[in-house]
MMTF fields as JSON, N, C-alpha, C and O atoms, coordinates in Angstrom:
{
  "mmtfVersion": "1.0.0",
  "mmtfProducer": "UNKNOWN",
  "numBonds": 439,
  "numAtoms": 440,
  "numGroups": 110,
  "numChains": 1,
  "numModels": 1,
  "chainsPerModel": [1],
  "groupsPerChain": [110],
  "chainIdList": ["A"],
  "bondAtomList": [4, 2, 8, 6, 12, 10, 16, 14, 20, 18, 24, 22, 28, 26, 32, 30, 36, 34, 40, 38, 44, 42, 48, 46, 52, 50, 56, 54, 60, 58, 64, 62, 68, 66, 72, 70, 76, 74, 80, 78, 84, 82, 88, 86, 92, 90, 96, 94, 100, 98, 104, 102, 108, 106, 112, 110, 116, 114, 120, 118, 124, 122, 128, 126, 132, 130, 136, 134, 140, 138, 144, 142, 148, 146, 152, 150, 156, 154, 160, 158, 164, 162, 168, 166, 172, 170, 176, 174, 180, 178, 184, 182, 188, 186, 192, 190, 196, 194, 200, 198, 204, 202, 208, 206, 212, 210, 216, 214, 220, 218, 224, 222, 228, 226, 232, 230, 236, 234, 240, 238, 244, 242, 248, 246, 252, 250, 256, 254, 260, 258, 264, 262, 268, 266, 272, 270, 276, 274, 280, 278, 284, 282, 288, 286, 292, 290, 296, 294, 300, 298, 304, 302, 308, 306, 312, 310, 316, 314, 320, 318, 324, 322, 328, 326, 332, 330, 336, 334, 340, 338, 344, 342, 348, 346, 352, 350, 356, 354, 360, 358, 364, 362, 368, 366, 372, 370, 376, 374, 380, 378, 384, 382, 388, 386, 392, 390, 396, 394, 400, 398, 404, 402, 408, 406, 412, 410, 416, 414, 420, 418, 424, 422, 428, 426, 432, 430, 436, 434],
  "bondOrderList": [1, 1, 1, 1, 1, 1, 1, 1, 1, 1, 1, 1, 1, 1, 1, 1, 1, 1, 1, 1, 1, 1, 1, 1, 1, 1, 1, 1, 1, 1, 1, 1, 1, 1, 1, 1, 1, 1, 1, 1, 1, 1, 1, 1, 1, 1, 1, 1, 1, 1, 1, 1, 1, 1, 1, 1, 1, 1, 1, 1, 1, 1, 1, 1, 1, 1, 1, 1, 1, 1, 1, 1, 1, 1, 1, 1, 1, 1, 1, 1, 1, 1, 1, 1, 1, 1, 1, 1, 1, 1, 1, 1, 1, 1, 1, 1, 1, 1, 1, 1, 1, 1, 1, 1, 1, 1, 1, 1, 1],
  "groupList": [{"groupName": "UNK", "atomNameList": ["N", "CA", "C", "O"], "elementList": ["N", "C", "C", "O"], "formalChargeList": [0, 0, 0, 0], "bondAtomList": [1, 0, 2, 1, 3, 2], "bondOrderList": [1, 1, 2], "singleLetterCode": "X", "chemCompType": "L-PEPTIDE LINKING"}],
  "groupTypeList": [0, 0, 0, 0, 0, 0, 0, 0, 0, 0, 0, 0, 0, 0, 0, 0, 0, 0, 0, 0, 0, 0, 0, 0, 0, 0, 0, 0, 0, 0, 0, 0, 0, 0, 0, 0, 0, 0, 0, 0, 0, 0, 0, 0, 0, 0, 0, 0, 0, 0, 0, 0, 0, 0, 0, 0, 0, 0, 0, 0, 0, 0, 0, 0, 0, 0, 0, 0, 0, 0, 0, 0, 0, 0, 0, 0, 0, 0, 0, 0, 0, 0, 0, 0, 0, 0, 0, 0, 0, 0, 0, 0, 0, 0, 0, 0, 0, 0, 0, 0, 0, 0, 0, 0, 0, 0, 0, 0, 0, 0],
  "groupIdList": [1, 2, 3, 4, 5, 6, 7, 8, 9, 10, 11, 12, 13, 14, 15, 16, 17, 18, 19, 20, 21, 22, 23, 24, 25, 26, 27, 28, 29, 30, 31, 32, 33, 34, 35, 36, 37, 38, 39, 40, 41, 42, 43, 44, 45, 46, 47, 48, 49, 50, 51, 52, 53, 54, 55, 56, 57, 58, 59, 60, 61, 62, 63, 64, 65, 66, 67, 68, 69, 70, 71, 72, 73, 74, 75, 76, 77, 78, 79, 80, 81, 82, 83, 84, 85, 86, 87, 88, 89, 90, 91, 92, 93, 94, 95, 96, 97, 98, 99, 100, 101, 102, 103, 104, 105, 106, 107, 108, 109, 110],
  "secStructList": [7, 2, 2, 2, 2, 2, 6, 6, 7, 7, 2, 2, 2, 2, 2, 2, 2, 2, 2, 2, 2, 1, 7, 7, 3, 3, 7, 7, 7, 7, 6, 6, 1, 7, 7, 7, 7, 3, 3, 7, 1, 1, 7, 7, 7, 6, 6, 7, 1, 1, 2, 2, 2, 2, 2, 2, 2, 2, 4, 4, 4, 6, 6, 6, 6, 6, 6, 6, 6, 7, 3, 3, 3, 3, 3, 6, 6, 3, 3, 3, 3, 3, 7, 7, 7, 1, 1, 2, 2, 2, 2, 2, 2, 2, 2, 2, 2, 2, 2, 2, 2, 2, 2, 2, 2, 2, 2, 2, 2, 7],
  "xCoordList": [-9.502, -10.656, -10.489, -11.448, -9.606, -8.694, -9.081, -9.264, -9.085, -9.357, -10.952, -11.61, -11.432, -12.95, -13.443, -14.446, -13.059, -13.355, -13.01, -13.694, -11.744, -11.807, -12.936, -13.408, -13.514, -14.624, -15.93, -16.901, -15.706, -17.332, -17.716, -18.881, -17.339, -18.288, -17.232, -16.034, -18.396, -18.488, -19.562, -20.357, -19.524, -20.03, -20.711, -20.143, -22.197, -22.774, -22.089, -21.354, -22.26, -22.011, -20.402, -20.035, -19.695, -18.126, -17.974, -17.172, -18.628, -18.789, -18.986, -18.293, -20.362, -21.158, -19.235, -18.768, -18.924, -18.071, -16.906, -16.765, -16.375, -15.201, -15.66, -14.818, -16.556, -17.036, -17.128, -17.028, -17.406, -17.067, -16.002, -15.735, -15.198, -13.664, -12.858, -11.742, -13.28, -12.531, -13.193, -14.207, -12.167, -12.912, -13.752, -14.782, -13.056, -13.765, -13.109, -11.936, -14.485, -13.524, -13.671, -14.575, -11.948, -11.731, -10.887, -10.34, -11.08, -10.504, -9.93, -10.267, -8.873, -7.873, -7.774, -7.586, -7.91, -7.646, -5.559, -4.918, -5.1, -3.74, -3.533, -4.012, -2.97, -2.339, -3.805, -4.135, -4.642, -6.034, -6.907, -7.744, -6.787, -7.329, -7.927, -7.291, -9.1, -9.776, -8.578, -7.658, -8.589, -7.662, -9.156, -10.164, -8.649, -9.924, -10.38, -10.118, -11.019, -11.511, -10.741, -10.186, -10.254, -9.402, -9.847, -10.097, -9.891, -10.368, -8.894, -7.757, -9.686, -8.308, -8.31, -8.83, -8.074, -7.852, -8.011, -8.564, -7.558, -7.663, -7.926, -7.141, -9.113, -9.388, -10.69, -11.696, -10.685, -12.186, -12.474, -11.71, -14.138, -13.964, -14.097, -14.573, -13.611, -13.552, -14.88, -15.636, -15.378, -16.096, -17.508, -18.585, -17.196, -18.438, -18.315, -17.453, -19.812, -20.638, -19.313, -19.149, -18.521, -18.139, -16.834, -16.064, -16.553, -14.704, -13.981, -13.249, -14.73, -13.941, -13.974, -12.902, -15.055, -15.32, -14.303, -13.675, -14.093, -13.225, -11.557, -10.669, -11.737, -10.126, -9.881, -8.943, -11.082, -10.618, -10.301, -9.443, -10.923, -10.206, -9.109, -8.502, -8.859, -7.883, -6.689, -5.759, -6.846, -5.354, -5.353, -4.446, -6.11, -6.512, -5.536, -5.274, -4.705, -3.742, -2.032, -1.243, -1.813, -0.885, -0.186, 1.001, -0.736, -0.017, 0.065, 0.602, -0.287, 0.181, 1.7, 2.583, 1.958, 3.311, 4.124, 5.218, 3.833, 4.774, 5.099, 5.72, 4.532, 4.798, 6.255, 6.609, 7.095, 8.43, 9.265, 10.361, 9.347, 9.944, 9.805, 10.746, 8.096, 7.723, 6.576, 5.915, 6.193, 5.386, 3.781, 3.715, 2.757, 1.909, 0.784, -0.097, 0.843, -0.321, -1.437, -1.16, -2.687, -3.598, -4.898, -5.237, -5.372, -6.474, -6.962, -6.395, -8.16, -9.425, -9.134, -9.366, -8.708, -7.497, -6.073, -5.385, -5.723, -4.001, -3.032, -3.364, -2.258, -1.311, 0.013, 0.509, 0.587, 1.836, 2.965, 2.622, 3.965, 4.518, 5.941, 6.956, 5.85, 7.156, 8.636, 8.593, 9.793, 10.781, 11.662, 11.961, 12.174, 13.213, 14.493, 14.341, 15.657, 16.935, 17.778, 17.752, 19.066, 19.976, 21.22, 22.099, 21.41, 22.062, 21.536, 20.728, 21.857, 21.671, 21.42, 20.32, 22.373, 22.286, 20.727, 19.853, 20.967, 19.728, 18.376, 17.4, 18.44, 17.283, 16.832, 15.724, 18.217, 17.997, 17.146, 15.991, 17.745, 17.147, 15.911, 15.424, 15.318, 13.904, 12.621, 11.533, 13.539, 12.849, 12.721, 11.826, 13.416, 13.277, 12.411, 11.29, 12.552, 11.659, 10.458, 9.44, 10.392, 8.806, 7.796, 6.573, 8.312, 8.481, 8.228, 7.379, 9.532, 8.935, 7.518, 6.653, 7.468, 5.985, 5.171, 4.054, 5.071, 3.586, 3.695, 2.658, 4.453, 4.387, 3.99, 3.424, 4.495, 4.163, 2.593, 1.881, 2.25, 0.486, -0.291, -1.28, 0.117, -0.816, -0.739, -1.704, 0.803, 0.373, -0.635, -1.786, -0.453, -1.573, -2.837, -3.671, -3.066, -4.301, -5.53, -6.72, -4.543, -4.883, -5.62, -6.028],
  "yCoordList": [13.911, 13.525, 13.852, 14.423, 13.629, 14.11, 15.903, 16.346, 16.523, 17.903, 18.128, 18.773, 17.332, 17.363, 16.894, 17.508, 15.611, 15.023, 16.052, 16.082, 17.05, 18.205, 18.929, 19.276, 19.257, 20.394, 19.65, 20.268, 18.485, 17.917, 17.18, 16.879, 16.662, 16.272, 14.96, 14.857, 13.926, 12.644, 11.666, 12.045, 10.485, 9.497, 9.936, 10.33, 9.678, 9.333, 10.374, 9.885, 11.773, 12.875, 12.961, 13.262, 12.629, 12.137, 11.407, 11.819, 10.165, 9.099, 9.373, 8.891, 10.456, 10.743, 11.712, 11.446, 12.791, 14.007, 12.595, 12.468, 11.915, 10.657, 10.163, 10.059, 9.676, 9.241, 10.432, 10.168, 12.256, 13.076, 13.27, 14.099, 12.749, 12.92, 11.519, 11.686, 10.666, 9.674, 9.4, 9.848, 8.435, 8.011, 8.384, 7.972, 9.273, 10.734, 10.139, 9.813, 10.071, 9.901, 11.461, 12.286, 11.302, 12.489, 11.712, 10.611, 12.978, 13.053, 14.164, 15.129, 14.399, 15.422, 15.645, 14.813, 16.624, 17.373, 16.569, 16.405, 16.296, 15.741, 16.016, 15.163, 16.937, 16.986, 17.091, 16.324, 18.272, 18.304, 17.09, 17.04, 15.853, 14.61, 14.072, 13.958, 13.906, 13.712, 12.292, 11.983, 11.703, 10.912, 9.813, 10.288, 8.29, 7.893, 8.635, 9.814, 7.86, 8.315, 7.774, 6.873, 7.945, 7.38, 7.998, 9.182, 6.989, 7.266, 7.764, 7.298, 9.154, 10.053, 9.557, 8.463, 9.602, 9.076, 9.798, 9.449, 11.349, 12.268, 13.274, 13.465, 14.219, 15.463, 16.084, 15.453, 17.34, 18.046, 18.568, 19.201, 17.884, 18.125, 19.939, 20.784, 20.178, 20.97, 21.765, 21.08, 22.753, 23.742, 23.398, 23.994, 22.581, 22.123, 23.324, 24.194, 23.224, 23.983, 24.021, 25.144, 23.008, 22.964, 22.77, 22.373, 22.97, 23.333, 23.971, 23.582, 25.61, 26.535, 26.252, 26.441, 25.824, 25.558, 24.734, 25.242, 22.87, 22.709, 22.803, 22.288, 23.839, 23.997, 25.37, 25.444, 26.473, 27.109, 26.231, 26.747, 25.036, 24.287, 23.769, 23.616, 23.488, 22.386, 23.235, 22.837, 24.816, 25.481, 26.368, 27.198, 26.448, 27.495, 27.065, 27.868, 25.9, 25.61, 26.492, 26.644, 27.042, 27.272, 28.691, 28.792, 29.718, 30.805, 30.05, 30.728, 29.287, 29.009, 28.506, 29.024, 27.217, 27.062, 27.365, 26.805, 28.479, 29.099, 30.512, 31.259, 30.932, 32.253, 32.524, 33.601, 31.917, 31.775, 31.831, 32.063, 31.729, 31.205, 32.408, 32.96, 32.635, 33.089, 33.863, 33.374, 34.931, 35.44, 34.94, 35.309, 34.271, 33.836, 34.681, 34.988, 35.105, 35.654, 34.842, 33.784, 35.137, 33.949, 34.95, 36.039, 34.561, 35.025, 34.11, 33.284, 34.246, 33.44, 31.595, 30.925, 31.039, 30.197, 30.105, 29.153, 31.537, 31.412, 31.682, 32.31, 31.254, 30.889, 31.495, 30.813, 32.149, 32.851, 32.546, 33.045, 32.037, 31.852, 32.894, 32.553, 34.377, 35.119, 34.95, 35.379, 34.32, 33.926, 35.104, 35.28, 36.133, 36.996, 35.956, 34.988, 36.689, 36.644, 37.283, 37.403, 37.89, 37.793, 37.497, 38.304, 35.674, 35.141, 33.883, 33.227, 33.482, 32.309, 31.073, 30.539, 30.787, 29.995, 29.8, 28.952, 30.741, 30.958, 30.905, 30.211, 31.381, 31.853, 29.93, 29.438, 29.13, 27.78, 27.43, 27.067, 27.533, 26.761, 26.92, 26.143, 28.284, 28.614, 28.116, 27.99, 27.793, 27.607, 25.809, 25.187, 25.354, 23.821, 23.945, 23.501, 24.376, 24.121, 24.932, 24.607, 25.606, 26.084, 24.869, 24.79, 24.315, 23.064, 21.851, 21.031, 21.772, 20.332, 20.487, 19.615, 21.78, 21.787, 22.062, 21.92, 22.455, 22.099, 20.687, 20.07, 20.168, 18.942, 17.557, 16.464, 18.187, 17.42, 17.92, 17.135, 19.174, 19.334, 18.545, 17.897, 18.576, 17.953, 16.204, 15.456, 15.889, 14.054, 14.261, 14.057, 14.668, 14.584, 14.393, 13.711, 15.194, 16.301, 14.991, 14.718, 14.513, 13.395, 12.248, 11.268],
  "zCoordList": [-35.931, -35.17, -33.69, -33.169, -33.055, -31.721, -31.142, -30.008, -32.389, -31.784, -31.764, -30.948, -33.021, -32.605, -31.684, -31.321, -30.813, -29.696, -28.557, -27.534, -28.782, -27.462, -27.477, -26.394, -28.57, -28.995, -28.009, -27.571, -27.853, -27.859, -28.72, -28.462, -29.718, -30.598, -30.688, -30.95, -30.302, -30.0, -30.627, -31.487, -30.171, -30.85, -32.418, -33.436, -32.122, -33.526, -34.53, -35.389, -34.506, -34.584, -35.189, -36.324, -34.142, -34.628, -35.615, -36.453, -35.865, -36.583, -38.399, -39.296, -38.539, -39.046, -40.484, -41.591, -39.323, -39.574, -40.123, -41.339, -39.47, -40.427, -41.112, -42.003, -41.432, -42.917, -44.102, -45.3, -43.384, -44.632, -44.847, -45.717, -44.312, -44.3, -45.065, -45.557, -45.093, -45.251, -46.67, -47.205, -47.092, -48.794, -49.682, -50.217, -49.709, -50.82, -52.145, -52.323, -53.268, -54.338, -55.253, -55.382, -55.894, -56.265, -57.624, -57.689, -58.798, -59.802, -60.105, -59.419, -61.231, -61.364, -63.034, -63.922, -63.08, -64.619, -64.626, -63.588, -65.84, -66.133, -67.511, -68.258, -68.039, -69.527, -70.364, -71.268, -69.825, -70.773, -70.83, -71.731, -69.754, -69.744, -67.876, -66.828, -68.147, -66.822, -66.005, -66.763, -64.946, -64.931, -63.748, -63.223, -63.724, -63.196, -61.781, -61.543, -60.987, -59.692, -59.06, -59.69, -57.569, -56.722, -55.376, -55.15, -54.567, -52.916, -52.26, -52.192, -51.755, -50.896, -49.8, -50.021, -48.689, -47.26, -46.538, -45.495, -46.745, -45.71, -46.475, -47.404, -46.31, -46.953, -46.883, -46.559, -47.187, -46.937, -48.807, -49.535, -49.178, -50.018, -50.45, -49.692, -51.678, -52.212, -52.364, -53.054, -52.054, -52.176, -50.974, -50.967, -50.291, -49.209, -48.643, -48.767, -47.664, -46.963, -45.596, -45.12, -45.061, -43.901, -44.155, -43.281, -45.083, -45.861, -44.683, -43.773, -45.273, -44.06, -42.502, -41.928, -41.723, -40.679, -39.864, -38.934, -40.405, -40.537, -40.343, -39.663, -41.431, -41.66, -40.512, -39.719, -40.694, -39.291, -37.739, -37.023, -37.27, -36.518, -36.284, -35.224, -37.356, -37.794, -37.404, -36.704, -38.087, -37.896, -36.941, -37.002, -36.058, -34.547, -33.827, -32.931, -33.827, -33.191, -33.325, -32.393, -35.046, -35.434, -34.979, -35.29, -34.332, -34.11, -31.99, -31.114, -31.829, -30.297, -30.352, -29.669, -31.423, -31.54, -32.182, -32.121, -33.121, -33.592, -33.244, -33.999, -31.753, -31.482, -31.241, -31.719, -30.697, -30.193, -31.11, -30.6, -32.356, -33.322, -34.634, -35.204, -34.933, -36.476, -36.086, -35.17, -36.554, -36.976, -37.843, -39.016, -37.377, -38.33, -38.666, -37.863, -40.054, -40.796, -41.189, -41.755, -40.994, -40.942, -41.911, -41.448, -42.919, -43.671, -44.306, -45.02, -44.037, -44.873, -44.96, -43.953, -46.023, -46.298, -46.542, -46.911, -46.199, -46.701, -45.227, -44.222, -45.4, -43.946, -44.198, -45.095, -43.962, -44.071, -43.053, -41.982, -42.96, -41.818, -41.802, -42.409, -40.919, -41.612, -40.507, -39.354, -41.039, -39.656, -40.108, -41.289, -38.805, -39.315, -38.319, -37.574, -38.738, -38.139, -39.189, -40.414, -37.498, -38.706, -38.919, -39.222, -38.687, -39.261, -39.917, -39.259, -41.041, -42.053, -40.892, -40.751, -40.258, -39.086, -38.136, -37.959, -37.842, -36.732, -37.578, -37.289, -38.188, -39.496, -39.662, -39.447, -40.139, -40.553, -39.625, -39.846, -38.392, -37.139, -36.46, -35.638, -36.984, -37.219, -37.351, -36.79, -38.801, -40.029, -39.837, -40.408, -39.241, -38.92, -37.866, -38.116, -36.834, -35.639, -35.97, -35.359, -36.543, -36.854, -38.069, -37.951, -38.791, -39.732, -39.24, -39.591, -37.876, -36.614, -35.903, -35.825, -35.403, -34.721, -35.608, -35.11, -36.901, -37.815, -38.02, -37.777, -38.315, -38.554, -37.217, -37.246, -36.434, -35.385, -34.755, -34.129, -35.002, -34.816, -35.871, -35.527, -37.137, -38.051, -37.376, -37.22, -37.05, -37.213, -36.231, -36.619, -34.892, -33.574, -33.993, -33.397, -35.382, -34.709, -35.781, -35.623, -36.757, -38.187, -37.44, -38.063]
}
């Protein structure tokens, strides 16, 4: 909600966009058997009009902090993150700090 509030989009409007976001009920195919309904907490539903929109926000953040570190391939919905080195070592240490800052953009951004 945090990055939408940078965009502009405030009160009613804001309000309106967390309620499509929040307590979505969703069900799941399990062993050829529907399973009940259950309220998600955080999510965009599946095949909406404003899916992509969205999620292009959401990840416009990801090649800023991972330039230093990784390589990011970015298409449509799929996210590629490529780390070279060459030692196992360095490569590890990469691969963690590219890992800490997605992770630390998503809690912010939630």
């Amino acid at each position: 909600m945090s990055k939408l509030q940078q965009y502009g989009i405030v009160e009613k409007f804001l309000a309106l966009i967390k309620c499509y976001f929040t307590e979505i009920p969703e069900s799941y195919i399990n062993n050829n058997s529907y399973s009940s309904w259950e309220l998600v907490k955080h999510s965009i539903p599946q095949g909406s009009i404003l899916g992509p929109l969205f999620f292009l926000l959401f990840i416009n953040d990801l090649p800023i902090i991972t330039s230093d570190n990784a390589k990011l391939v970015l298409y449509a919905d799929d996210t590629s993150i490529i780390i070279t080195s060459h030692s196992t070592t360095e490569f590890s240490t990469k691969v963690n700090t590219v890992f800490a800052d997605v992770n630390e953009l998503v809690v912010l951004k939630l």
